[in-house]
N, CA, C and O atoms as a Tinker XYZ file with bonds, in Angstrom:
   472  protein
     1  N     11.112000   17.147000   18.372000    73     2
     2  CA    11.957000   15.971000   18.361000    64     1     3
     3  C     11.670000   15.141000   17.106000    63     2     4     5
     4  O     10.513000   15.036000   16.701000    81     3
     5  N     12.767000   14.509000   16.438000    73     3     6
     6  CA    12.584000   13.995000   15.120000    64     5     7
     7  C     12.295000   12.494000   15.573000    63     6     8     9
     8  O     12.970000   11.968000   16.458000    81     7
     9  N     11.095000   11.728000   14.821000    73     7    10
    10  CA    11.260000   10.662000   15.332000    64     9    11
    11  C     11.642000    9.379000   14.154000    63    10    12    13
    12  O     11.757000    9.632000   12.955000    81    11
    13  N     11.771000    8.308000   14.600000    73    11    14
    14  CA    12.520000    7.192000   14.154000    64    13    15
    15  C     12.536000    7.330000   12.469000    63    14    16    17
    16  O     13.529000    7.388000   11.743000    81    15
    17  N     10.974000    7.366000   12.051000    73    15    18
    18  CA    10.771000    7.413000   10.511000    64    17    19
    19  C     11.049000    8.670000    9.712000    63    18    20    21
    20  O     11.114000    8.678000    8.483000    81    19
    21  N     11.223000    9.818000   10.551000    73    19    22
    22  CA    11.840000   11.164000   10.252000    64    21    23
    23  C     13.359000   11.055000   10.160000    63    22    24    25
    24  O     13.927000   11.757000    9.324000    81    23
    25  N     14.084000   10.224000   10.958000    73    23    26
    26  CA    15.394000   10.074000   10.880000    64    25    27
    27  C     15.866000    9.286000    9.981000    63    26    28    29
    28  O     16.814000    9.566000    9.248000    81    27
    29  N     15.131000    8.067000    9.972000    73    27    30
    30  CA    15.565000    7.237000    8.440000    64    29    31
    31  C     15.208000    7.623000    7.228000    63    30    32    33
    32  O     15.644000    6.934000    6.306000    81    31
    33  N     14.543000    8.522000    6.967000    73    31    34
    34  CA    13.657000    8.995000    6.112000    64    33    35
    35  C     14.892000   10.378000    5.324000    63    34    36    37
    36  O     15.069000   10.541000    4.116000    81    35
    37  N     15.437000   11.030000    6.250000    73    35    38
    38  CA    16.575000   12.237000    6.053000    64    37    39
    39  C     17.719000   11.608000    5.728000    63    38    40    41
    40  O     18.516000   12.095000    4.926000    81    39
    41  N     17.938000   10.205000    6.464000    73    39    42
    42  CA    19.300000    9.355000    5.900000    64    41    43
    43  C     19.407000    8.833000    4.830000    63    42    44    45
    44  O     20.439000    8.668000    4.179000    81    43
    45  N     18.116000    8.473000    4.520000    73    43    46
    46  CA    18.081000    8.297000    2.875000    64    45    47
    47  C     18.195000    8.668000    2.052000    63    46    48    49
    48  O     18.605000    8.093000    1.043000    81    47
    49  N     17.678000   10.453000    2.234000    73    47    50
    50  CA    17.773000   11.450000    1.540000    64    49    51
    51  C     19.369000   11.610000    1.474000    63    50    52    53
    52  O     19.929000   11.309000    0.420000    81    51
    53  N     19.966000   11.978000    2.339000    73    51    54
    54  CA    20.984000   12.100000    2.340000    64    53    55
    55  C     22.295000   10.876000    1.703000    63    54    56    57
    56  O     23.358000   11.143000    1.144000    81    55
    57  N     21.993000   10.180000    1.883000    73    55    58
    58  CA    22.376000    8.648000    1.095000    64    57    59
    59  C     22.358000    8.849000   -0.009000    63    58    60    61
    60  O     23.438000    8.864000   -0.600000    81    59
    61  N     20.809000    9.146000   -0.925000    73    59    62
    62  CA    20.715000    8.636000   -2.232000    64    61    63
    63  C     21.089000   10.113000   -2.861000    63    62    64    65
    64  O     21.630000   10.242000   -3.959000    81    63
    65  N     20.761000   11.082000   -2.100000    73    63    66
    66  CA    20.847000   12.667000   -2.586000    64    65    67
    67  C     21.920000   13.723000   -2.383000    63    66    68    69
    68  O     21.724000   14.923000   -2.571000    81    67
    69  N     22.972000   13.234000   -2.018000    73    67    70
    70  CA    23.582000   13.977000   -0.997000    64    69    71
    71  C     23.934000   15.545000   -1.515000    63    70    72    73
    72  O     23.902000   16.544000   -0.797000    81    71
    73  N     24.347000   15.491000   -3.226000    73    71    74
    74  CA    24.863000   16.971000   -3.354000    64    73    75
    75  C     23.414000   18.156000   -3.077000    63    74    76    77
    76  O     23.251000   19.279000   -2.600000    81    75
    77  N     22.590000   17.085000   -3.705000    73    75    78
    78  CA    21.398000   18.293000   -3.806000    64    77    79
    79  C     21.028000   18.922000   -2.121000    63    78    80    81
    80  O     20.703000   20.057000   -1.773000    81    79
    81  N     21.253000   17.563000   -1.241000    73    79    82
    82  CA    20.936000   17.619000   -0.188000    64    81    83
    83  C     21.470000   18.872000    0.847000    63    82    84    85
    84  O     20.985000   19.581000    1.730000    81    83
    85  N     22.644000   18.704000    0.236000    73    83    86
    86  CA    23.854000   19.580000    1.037000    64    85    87
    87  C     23.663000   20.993000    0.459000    63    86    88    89
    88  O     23.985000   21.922000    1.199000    81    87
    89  N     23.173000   21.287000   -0.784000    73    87    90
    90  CA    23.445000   22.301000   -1.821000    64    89    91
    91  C     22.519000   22.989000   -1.360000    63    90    92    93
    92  O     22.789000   24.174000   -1.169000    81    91
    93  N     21.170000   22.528000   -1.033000    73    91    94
    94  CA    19.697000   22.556000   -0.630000    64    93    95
    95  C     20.032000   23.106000    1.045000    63    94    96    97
    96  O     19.457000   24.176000    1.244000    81    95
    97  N     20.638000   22.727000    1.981000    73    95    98
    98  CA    20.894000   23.160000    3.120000    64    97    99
    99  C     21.602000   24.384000    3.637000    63    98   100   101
   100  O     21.297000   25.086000    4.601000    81    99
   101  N     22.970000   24.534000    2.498000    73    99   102
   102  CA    23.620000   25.640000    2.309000    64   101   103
   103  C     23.284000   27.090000    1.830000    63   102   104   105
   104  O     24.006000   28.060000    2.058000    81   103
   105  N     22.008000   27.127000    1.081000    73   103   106
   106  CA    21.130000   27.818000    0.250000    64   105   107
   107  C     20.473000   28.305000    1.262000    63   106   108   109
   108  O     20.709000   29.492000    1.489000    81   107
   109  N     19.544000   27.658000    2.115000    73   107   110
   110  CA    18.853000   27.575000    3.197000    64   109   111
   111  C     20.027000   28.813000    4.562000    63   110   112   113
   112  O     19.952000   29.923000    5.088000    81   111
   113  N     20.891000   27.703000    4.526000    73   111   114
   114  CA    21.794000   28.771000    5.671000    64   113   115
   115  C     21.855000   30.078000    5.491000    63   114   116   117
   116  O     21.668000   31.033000    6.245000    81   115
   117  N     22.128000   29.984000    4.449000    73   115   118
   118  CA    22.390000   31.472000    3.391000    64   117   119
   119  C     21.638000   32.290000    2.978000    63   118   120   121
   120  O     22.093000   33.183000    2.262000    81   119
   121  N     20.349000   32.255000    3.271000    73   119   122
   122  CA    19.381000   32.807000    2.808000    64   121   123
   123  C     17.800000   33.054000    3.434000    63   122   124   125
   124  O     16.763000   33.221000    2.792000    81   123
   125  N     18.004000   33.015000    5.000000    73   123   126
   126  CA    17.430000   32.822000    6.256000    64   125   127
   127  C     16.212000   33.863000    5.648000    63   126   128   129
   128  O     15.027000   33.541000    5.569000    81   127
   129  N     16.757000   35.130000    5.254000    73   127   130
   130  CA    15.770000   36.099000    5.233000    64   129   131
   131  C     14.879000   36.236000    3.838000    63   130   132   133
   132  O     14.050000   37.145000    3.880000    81   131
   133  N     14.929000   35.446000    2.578000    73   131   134
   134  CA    14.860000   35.343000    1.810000    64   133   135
   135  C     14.836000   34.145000    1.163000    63   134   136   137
   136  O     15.764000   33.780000    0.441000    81   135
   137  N     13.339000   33.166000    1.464000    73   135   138
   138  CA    13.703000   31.798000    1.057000    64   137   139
   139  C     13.517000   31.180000   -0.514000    63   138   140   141
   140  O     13.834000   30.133000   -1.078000    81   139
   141  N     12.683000   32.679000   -0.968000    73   139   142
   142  CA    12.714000   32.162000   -2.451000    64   141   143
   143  C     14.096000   31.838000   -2.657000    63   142   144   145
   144  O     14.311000   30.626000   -2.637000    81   143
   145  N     14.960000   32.471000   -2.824000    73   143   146
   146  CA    16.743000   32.533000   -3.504000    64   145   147
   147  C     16.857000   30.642000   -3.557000    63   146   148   149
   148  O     17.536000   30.081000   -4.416000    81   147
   149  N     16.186000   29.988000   -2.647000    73   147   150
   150  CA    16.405000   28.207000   -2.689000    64   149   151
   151  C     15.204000   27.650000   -3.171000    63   150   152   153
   152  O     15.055000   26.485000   -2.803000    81   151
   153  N     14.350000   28.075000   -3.835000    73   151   154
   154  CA    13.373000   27.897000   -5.124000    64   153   155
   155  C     14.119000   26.628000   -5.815000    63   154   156   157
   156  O     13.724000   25.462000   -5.789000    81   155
   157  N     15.198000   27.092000   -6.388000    73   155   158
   158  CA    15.123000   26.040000   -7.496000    64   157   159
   159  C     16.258000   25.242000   -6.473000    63   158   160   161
   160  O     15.974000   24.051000   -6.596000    81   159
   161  N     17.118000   25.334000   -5.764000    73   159   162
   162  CA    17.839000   23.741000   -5.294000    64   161   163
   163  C     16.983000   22.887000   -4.274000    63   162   164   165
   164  O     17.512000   21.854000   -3.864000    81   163
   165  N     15.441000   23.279000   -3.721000    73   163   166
   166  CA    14.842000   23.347000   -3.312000    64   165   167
   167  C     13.933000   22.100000   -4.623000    63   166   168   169
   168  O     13.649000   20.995000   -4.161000    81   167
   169  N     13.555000   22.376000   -6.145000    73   167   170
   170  CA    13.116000   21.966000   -6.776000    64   169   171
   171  C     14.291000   20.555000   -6.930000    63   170   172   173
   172  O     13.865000   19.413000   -7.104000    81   171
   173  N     15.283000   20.763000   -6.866000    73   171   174
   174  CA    16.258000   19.910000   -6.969000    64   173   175
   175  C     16.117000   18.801000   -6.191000    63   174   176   177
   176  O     15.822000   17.629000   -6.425000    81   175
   177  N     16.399000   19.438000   -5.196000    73   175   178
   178  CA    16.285000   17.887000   -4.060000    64   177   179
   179  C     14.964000   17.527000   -4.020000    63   178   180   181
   180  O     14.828000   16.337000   -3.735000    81   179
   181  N     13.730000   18.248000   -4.239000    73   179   182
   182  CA    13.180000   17.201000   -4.507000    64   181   183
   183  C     12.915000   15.968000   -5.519000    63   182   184   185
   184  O     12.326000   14.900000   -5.358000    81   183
   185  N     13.680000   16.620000   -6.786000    73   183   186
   186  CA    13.759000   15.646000   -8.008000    64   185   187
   187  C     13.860000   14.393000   -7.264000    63   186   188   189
   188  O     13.132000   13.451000   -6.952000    81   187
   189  N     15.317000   14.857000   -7.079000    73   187   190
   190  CA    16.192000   13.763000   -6.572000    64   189   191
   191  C     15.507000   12.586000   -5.901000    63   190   192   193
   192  O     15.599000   11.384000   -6.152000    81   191
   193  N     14.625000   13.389000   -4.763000    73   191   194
   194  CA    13.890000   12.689000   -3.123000    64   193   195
   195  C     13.354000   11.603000   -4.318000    63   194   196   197
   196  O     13.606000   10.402000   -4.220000    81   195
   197  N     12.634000   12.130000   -5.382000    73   195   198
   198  CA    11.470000   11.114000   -5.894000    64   197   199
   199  C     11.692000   10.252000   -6.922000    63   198   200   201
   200  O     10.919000    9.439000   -7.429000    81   199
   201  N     13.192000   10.595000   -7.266000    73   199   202
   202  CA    13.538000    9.389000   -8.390000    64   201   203
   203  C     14.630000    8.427000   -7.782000    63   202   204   205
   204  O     15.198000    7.454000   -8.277000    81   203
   205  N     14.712000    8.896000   -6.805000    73   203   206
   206  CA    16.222000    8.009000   -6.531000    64   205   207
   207  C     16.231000    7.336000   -5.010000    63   206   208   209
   208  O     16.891000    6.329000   -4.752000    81   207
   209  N     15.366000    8.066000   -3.993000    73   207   210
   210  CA    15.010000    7.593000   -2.105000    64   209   211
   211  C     14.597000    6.427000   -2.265000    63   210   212   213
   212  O     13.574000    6.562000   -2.937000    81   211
   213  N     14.813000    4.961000   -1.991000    73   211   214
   214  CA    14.036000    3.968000   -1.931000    64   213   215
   215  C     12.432000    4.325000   -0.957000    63   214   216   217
   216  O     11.258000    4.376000   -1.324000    81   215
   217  N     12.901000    4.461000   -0.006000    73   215   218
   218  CA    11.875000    4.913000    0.943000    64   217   219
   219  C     10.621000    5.641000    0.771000    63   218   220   221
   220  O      9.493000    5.412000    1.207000    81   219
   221  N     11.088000    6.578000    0.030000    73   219   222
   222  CA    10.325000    7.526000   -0.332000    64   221   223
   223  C      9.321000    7.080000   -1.500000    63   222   224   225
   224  O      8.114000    7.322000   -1.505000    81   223
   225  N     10.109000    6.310000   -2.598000    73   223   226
   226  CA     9.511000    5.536000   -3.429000    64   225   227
   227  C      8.273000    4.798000   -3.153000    63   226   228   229
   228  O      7.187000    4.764000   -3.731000    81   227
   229  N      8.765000    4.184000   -2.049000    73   227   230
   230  CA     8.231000    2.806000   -1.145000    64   229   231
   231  C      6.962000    3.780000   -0.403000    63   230   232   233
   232  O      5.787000    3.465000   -0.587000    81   231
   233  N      7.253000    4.722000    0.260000    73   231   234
   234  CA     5.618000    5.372000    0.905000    64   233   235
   235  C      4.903000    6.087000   -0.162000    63   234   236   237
   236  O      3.739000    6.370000    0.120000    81   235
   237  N      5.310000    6.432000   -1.282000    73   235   238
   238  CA     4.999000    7.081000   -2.150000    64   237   239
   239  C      3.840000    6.140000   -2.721000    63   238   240   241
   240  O      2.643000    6.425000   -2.767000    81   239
   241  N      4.483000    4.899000   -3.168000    73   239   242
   242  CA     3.353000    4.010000   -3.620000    64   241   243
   243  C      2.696000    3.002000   -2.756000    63   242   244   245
   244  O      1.965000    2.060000   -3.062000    81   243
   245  N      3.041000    3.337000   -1.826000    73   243   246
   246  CA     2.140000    2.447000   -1.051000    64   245   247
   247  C      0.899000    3.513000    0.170000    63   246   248   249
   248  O     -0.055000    3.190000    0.877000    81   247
   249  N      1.359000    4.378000   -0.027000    73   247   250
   250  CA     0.610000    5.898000    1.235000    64   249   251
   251  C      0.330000    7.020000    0.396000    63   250   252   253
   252  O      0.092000    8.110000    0.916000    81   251
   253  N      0.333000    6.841000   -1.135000    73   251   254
   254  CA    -0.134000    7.873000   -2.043000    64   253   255
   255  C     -1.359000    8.548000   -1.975000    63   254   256   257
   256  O     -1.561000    9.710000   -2.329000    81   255
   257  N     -2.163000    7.763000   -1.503000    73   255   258
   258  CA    -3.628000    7.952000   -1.492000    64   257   259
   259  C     -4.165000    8.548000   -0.495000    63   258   260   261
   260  O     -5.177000    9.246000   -0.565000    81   259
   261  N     -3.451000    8.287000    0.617000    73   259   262
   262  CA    -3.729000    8.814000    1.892000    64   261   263
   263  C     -3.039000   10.660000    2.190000    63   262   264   265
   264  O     -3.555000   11.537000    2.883000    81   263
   265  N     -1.900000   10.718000    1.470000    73   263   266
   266  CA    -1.417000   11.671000    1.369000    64   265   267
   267  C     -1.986000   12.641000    0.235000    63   266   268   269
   268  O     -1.935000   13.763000    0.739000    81   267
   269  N     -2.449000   12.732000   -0.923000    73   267   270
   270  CA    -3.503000   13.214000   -1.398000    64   269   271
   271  C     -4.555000   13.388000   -0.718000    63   270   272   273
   272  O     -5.227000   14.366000   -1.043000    81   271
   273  N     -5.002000   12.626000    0.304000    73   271   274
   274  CA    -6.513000   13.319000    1.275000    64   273   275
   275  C     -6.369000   14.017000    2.469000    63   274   276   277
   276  O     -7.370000   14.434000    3.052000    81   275
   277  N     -4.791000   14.271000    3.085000    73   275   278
   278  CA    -4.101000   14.899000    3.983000    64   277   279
   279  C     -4.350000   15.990000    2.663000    63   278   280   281
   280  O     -5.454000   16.533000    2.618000    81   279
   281  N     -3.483000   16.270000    1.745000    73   279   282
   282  CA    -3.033000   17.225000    1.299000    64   281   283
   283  C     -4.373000   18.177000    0.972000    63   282   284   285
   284  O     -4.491000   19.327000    1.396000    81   283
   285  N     -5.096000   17.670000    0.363000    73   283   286
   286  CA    -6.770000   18.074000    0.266000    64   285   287
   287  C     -6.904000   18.461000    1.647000    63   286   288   289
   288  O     -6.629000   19.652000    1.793000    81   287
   289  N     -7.211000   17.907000    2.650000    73   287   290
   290  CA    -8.179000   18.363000    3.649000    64   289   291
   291  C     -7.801000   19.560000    4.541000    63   290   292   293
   292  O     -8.555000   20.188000    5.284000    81   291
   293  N     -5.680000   19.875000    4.191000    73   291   294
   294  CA    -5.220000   20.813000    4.382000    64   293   295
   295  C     -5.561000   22.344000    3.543000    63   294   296   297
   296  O     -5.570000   23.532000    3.867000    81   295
   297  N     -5.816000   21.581000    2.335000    73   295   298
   298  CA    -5.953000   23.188000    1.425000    64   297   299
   299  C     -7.348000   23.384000    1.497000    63   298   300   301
   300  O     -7.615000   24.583000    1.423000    81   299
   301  N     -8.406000   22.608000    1.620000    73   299   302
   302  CA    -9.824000   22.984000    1.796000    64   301   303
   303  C     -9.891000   23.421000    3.682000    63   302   304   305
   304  O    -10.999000   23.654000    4.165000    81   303
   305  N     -8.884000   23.473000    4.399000    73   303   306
   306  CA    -9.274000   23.877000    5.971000    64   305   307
   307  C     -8.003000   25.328000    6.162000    63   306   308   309
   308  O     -7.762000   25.939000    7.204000    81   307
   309  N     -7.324000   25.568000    4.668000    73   307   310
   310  CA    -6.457000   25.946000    5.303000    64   309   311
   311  C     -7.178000   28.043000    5.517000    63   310   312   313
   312  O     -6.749000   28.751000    6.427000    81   311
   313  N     -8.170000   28.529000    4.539000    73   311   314
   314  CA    -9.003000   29.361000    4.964000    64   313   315
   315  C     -9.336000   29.696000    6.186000    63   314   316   317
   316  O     -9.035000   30.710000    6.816000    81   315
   317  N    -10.098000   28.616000    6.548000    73   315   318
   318  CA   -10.890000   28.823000    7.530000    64   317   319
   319  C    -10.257000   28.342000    9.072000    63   318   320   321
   320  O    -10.816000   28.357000   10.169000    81   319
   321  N     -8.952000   27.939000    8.720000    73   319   322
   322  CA    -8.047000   28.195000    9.611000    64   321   323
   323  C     -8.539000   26.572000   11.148000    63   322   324   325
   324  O     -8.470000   26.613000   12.377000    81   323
   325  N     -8.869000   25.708000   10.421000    73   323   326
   326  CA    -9.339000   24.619000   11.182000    64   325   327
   327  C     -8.287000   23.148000   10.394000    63   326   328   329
   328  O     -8.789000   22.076000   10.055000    81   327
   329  N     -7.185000   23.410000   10.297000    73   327   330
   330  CA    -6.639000   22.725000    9.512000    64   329   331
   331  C     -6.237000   21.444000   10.824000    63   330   332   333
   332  O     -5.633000   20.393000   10.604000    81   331
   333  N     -6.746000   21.893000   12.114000    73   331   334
   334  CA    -6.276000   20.392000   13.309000    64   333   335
   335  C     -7.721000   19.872000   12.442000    63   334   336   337
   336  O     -8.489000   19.610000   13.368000    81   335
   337  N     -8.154000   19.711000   11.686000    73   335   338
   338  CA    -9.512000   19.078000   11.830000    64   337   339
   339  C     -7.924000   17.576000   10.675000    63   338   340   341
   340  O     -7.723000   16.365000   10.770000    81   339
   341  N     -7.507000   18.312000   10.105000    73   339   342
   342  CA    -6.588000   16.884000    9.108000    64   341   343
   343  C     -5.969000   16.206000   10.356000    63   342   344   345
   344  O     -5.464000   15.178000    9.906000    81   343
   345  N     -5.735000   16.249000   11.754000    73   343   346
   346  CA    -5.154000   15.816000   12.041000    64   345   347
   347  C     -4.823000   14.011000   12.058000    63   346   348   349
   348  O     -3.814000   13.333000   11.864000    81   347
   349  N     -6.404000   13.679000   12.432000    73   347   350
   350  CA    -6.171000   11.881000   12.038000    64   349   351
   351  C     -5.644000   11.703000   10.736000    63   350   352   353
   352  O     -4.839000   10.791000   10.546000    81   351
   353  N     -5.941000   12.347000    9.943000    73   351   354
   354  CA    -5.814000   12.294000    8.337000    64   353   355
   355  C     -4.010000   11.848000    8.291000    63   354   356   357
   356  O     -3.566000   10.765000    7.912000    81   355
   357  N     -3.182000   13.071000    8.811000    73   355   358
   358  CA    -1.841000   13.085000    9.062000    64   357   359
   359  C     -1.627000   11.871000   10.297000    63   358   360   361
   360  O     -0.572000   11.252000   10.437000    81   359
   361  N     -2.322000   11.761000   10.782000    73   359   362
   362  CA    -1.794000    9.936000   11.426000    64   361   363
   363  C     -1.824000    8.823000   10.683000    63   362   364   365
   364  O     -1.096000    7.834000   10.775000    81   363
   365  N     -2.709000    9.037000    9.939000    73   363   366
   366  CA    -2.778000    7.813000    9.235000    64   365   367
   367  C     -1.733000    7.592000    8.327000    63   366   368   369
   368  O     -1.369000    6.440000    8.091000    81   367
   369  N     -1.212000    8.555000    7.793000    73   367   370
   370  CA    -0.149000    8.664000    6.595000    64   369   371
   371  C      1.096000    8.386000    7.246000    63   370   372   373
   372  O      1.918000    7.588000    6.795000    81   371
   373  N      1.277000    9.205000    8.571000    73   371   374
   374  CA     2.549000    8.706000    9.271000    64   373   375
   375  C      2.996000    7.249000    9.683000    63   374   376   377
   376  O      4.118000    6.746000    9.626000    81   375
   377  N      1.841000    6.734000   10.098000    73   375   378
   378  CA     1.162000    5.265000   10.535000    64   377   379
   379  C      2.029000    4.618000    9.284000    63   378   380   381
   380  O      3.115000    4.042000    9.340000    81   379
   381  N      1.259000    4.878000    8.228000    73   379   382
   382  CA     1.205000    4.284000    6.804000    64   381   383
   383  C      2.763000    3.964000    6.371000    63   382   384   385
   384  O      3.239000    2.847000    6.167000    81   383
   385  N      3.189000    4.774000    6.317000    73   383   386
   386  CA     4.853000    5.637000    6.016000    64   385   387
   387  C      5.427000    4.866000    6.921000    63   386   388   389
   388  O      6.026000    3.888000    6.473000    81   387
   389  N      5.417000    5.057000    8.349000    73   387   390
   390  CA     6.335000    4.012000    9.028000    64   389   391
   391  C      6.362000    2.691000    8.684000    63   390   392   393
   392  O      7.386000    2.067000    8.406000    81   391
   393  N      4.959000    2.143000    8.702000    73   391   394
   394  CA     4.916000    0.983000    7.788000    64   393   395
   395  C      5.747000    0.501000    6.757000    63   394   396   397
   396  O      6.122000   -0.671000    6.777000    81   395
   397  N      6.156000    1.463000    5.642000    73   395   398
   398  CA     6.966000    1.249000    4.667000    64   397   399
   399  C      7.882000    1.210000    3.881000    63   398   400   401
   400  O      8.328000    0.571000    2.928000    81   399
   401  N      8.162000    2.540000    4.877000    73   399   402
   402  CA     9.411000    2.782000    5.134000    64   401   403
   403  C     10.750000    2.024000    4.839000    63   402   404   405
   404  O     11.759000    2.153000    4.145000    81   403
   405  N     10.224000    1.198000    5.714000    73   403   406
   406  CA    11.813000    0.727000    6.332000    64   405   407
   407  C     11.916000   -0.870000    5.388000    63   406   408   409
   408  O     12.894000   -1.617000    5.378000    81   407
   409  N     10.934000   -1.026000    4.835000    73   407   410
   410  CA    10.672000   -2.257000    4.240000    64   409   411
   411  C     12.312000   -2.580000    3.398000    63   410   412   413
   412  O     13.154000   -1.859000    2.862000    81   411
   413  N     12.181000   -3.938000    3.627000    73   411   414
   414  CA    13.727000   -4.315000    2.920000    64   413   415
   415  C     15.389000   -3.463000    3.326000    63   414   416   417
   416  O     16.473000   -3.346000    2.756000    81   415
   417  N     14.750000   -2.988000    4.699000    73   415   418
   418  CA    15.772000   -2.184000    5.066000    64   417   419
   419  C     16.348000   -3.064000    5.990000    63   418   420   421
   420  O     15.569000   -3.937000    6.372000    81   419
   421  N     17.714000   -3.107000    6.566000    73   419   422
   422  CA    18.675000   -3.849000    7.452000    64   421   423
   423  C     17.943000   -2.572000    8.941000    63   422   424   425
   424  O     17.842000   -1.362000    9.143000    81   423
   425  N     17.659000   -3.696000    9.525000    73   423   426
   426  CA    17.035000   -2.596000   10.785000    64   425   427
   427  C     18.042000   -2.798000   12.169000    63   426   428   429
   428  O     17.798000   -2.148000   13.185000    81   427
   429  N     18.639000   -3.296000   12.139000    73   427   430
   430  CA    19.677000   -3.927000   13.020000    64   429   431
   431  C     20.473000   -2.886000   13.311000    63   430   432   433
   432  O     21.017000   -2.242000   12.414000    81   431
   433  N     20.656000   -2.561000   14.812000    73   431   434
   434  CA    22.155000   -1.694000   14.694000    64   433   435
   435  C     23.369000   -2.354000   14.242000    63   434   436   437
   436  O     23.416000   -3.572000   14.071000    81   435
   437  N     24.548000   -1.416000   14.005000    73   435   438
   438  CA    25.422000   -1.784000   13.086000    64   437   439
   439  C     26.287000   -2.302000   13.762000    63   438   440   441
   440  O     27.098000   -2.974000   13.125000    81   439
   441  N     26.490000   -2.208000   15.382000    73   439   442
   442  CA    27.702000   -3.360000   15.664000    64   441   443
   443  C     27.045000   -4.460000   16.072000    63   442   444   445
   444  O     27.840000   -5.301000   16.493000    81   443
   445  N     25.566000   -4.909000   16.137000    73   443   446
   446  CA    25.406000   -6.106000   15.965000    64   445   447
   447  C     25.514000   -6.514000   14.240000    63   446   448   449
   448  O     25.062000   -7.658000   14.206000    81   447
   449  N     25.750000   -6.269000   13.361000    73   447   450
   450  CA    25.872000   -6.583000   11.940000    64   449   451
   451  C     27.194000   -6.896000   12.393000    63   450   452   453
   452  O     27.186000   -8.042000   12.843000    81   451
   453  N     28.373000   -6.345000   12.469000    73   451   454
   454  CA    29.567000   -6.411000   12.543000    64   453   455
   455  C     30.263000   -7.479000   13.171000    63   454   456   457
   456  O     31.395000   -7.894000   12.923000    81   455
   457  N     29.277000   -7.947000   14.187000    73   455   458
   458  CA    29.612000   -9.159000   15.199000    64   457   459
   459  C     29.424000  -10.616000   14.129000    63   458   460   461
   460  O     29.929000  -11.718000   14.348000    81   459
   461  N     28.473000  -10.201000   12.839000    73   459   462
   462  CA    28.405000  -11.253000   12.474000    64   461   463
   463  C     29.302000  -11.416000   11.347000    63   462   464   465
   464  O     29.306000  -12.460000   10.695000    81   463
   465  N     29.988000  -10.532000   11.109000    73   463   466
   466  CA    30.896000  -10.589000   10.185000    64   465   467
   467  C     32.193000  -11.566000   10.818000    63   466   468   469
   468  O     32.807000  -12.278000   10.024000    81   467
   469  N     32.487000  -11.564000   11.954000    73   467   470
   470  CA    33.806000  -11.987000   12.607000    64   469   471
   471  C     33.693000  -13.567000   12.874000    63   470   472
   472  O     34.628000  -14.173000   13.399000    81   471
């Protein structure tokens, strides 16, 4: 199940990214058995994710640090096959990320926005 910061997090993508996004998905459909072939639209959307996602921007510099010691504690456990040992590691970043997510974001559903338009 995708949760709240996973969903705003893909809408953004999709918002700020959309061809790569779509181009990147279609590639994917297309190529189930063979995922190199989306190598490079794959390299694409992520350009995109990191120059253009507010969000992403926003956990990027504010959960950078934490995600570098996830990413470490994954490739030093990933051998020896104890990689639940990152697991707080990956809470904290999620923690972090929700945190920042959403910052400067309209969090309101949209027909209460609309009510205030009238």
């Amino acid at each position: 199940m995708m949760s709240q910061l996973d969903q705003f997090i893909m809408e953004d993508v999709a918002r700020y990214c959309p061809r790569e996004f779509v181009e990147y998905h279609k590639c994917v459909s297309s190529n189930r058995d063979d995922m190199e072939k989306c190598t490079f639209r794959q390299r694409d959307l992520s350009r995109c994710i990191q120059g253009k996602v507010p969000s992403v921007k926003r956990v990027m510099e504010k959960c950078g640090s934490l995600m570098q010691n996830y990413e470490k504690c994954v490739r030093e456990n990933m051998d020896t096959r104890t990689v639940n040992n990152c697991v707080p590691l990956l809470e904290q970043m999620r923690s972090c990320a929700s945190e920042h997510a959403l910052q400067g974001t309209i969090t309101r559903p949209i027909n209460e926005m609309v009510k205030d338009e009238d």
